[in-house]
C-alpha positions in Angstrom: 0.0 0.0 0.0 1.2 3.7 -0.7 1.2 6.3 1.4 1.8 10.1 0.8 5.4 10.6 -0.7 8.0 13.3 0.5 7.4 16.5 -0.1 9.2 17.2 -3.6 8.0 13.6 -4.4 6.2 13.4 -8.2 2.3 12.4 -7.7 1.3 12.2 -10.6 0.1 8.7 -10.8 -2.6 7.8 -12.9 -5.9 5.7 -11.0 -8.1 3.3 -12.9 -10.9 4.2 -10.7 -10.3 7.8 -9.7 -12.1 9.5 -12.6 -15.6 7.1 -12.7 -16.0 7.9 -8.9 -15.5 11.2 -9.9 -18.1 10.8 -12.6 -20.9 9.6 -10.2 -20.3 12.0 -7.6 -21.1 14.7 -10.2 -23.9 12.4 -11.0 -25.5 11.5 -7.9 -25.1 15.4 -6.9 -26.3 16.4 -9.5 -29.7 14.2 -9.8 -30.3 14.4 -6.0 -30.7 18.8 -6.4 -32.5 19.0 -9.8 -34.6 15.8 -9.7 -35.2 15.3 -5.8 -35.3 18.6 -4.4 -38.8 19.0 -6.3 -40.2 16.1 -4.4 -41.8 16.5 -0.9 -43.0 12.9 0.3 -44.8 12.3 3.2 -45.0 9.0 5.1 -46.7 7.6 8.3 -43.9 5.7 11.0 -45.1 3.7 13.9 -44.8 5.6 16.8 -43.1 8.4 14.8 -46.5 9.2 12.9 -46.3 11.6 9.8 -42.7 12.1 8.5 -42.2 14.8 5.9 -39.0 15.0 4.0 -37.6 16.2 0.5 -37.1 13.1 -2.0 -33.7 14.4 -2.8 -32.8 13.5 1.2 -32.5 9.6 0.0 -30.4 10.1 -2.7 -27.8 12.8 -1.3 -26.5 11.1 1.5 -24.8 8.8 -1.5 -22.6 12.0 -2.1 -21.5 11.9 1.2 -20.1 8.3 0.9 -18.4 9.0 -2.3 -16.4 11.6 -0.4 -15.1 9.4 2.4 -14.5 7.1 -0.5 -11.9 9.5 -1.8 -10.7 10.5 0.8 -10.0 7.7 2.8 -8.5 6.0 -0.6 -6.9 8.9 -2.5 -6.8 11.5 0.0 -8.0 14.7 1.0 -6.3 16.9 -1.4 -7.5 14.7 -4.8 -11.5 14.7 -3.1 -11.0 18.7 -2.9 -11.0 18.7 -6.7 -14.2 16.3 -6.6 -15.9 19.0 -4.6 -14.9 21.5 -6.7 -16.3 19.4 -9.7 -19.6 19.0 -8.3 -19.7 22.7 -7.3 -18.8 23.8 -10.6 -21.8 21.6 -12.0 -24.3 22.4 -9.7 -23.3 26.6 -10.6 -24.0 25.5 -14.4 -27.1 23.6 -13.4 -28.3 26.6 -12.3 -27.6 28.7 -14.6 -28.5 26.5 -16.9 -32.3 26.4 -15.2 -32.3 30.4 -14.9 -31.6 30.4 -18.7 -33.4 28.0 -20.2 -36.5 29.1 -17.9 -36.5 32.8 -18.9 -37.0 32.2 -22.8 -40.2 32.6 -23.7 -42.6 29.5 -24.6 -44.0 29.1 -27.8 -47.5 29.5 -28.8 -49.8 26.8 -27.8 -51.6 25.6 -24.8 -49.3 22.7 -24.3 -46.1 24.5 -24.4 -47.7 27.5 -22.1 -48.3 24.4 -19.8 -45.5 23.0 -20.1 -43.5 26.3 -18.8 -45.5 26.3 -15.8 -44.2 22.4 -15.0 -40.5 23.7 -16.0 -40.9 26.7 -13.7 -42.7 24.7 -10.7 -39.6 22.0 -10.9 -36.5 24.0 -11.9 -37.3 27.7 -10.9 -35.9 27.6 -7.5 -36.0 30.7 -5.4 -32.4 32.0 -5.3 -32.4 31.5 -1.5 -32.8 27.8 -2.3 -30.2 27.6 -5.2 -27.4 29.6 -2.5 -28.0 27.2 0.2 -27.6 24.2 -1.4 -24.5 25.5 -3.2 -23.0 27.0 0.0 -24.1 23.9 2.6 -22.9 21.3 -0.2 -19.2 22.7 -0.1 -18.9 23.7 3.5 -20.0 20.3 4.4 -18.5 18.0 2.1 -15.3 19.7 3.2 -16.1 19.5 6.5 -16.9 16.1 6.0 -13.0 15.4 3.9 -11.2 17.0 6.6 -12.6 15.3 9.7 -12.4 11.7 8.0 -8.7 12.8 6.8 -7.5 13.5 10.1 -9.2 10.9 12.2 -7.7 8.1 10.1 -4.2 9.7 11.1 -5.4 9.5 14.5 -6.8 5.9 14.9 -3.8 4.9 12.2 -6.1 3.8 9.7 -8.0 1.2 11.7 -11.8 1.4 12.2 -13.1 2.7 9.2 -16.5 2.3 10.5 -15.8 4.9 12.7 -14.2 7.9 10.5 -16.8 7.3 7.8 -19.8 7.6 10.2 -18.0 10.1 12.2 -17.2 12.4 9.4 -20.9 12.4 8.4 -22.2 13.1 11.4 -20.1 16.2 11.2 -20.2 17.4 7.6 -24.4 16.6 7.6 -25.0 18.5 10.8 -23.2 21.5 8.7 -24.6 20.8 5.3 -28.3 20.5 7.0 -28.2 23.3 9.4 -26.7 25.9 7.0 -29.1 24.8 3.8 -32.2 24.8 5.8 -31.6 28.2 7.3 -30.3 30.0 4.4 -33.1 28.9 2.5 -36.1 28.8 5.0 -35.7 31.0 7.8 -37.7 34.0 7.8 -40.2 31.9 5.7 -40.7 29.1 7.9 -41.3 29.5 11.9 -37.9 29.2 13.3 -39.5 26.2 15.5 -40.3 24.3 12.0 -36.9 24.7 10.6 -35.0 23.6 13.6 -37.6 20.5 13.3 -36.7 19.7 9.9 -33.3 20.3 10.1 -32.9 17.6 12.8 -35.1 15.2 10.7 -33.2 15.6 7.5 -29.9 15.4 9.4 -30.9 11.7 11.1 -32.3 10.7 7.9 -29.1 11.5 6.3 -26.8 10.3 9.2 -28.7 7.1 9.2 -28.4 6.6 5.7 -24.3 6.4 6.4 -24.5 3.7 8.8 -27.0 1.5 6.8 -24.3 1.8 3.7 -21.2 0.9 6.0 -20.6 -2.6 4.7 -21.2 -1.5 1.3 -18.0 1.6 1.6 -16.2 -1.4 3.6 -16.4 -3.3 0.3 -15.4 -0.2 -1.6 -13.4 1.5 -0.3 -11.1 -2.5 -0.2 -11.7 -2.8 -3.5 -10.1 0.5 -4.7 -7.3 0.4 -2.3 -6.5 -3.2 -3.9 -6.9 -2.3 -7.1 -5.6 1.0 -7.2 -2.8 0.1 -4.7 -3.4 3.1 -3.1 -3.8 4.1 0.9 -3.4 7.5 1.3 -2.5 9.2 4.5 -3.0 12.7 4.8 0.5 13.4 6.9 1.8 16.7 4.8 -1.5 17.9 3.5 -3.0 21.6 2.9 -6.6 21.4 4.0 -6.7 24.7 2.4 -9.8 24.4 0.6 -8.7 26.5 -2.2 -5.9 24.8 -2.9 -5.4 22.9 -6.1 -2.1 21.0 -5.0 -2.8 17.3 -4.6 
């Protein structure tokens, strides 16, 4: 297994892996803000009774595990540049939405219609679009950074532990800092703090229900790619491009 080389040490290896978890990242990201987000389901629990939640809230937390993926396999610095791939997309996406959604329609009832549908799924509120663009990279890197340094501390045993422990960080700030960017002021204070803690257990749970599945993974890759990477003389500056 490799570990990080000296500093002055050439890194520029090429992974057989790296770029198609890279590529569903962007993907599952992606999915989970245009196609989700739209979706507000609402189920009834034993003893919890009615449960509200956004769809996109079962599909996110799978962006979560791609980032403790990478990190825990290629490191810290080569994850930044996923997060700053999925950033960059989800900027574009809406850009793309505010563009596409300010031509007019052409004549006809069905396209008239059909506007309306665009504008009800895609035509977030700029509140909306900001949170999710600010929570996603505060957390994820949140998220890089704890996982990153707690596998220096335990010496990379216990994976269960820096991949749950690393979500239960990065969600509590992605959650928190979405929710209230988006909602407060338009929601009661009371209901925001209420959804935020059910969206952040939702999530958090997710995590721990997929641990045998990243155990798998993340072996697989380090196999594979012959890669272990320990984060020893790494910037966590999250502006930084240097692997």
């Amino acid at each position: 297994m490799q570990t990080e080389p000296l500093p002055g040490a050439p890194t520029g290896r090429v992974y057989r892996y790296y770029d198609f978890v890279m590529a569903a990242f962007v993907c599952v990201l992606l999915c989970s803000n245009l196609i989700g987000a739209a979706k507000t389901a609402e189920v009834t629990l034993p003893i919890i009774g009615t449960f509200i939640f956004s769809g996109g809230v079962l599909f996110f937390p799978i962006s979560y595990i791609f980032g403790d993926i990478l990190t825990e396999v290629y490191g810290y610095g080569r994850d930044r540049r996923v997060v700053w791939a999925g950033f960059g997309g989800l900027v574009f996406a809406a850009f793309m939405s505010w563009a596409v959604l300010s031509l007019p329609a052409a004549q006809g009832d069905f396209n008239q219609k059909y506007q309306e549908s665009l504008q009800m799924v895609f035509g977030n509120t700029w509140r909306i679009v900001v949170g999710s663009m600010i929570a996603f990279w505060c957390g994820s890197f949140v998220n890089s950074y704890v996982l990153a340094k707690m596998k220096l501390a335990t010496g990379g045993k216990w994976l269960w532990t820096r991949t749950i422990g690393s979500t239960v960080v990065g969600e509590a700030v992605d959650s928190g800092l979405f929710y209230f960017i988006a909602f407060y002021g338009i929601w009661s204070t009371d209901q925001v703090i209420k959804v935020v803690i059910a969206q952040y257990l939702l999530k958090t749970g997710w995590e721990i229900l997929m641990t045998p599945v990243t155990y798998r993974v993340v072996a697989f890759l380090k196999k594979r790619e012959e890669e272990d990477w320990y984060d020893r003389n790494t910037s966590f500056n999250p502006f930084s491009w240097r692997v």
